[in-house]
C-alpha positions as CSV (number, residue, x, y, z in Angstrom):
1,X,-16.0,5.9,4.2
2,X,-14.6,3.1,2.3
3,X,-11.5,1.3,3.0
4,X,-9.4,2.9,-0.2
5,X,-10.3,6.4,0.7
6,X,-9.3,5.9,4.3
7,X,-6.2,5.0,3.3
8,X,-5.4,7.3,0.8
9,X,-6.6,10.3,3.3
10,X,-4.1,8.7,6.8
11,X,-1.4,8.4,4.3
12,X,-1.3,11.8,2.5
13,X,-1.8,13.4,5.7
14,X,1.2,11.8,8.2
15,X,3.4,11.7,4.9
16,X,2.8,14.1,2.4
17,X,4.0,12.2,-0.5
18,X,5.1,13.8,-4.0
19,X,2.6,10.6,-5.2
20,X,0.7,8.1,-3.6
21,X,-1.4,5.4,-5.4
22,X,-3.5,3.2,-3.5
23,X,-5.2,-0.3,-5.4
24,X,-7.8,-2.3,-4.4
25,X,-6.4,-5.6,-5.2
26,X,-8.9,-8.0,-3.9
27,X,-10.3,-9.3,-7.2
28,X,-7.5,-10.5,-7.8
29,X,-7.8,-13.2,-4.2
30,X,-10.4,-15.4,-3.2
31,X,-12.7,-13.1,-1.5
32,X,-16.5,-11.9,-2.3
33,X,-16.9,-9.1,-4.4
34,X,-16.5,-5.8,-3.8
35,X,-14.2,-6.6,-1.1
36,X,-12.0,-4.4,0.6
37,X,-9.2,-6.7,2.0
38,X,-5.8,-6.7,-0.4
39,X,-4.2,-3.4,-1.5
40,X,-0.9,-2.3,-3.1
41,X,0.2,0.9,-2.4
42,X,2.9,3.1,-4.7
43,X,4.6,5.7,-2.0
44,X,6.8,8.5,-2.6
45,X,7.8,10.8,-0.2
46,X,10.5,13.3,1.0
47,X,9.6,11.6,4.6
48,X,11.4,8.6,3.6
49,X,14.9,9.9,2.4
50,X,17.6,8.7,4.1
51,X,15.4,6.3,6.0
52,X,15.4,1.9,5.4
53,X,13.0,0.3,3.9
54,X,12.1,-1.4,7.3
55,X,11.6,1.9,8.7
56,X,9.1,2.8,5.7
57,X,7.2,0.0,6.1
58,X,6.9,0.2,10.0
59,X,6.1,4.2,9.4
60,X,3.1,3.0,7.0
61,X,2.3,0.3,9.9
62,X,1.6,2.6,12.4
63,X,-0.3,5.1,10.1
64,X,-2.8,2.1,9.2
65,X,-2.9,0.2,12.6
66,X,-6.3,0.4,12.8
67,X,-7.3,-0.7,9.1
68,X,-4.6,-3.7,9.5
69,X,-6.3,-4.6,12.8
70,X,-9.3,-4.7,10.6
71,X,-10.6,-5.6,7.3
72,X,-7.2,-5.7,5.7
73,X,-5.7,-8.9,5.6
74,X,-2.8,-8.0,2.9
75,X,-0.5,-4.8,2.0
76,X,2.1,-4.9,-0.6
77,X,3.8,-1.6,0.0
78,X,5.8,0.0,-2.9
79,X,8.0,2.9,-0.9
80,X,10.6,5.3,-2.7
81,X,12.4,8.8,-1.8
82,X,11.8,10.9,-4.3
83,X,15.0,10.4,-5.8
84,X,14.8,6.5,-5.8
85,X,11.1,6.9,-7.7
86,X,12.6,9.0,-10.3
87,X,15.3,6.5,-11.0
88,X,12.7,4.0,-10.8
89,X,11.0,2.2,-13.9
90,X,8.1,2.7,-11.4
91,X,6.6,0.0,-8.9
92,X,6.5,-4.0,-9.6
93,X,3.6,-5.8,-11.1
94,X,1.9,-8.1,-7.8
95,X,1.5,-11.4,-8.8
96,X,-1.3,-13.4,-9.4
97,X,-3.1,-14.9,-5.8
98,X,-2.2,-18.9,-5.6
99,X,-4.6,-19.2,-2.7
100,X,-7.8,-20.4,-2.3
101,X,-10.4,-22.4,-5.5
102,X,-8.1,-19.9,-7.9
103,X,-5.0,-22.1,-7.6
């Protein structure tokens, strides 16, 4: 199973999010094609009212242990209650990779 998928299918199933989006950002970093190493992810769920940011992130963490001990070097997580994300103007753009020949 590919790296996206797997991480789309841990997440829904520990958090049960109203929405989850999961990008495969790695064209936009100095890595080969097709690779599976830099993803954004866009997380809403009831599982994170009342809880910090920190805590969201660490809760992610622990879901995707094994893929960060792996094959993904970065994750730009994006994580709202559900009242936060429809308040939101929806997640920030990532920026542009600095790193590497495309500096």
């Amino acid at each position: 199973m590919e790296t996206q998928a797997t991480i789309t299918n841990k997440l829904t199933e520990a958090l049960a999010p109203d929405h989850l989006e999961v990008i495969n950002e790695s064209h936009m970093h100095n890595v080969p094609a097709g690779s599976e190493s830099h993803f954004k992810v866009i997380l809403v769920s009831p599982k994170f009212a009342q809880v910090t940011r920190v805590k969201r992130h660490q809760m992610v963490y622990q879901v995707l242990s094994e893929e960060l001990a792996g094959g993904v070097h970065a994750l730009a997580l994006h994580t709202y209650a559900p009242a936060e994300w429809a308040a939101a103007a929806g997640a920030p753009d990532s920026p542009r990779c600095l790193g590497g020949s495309k500096a």
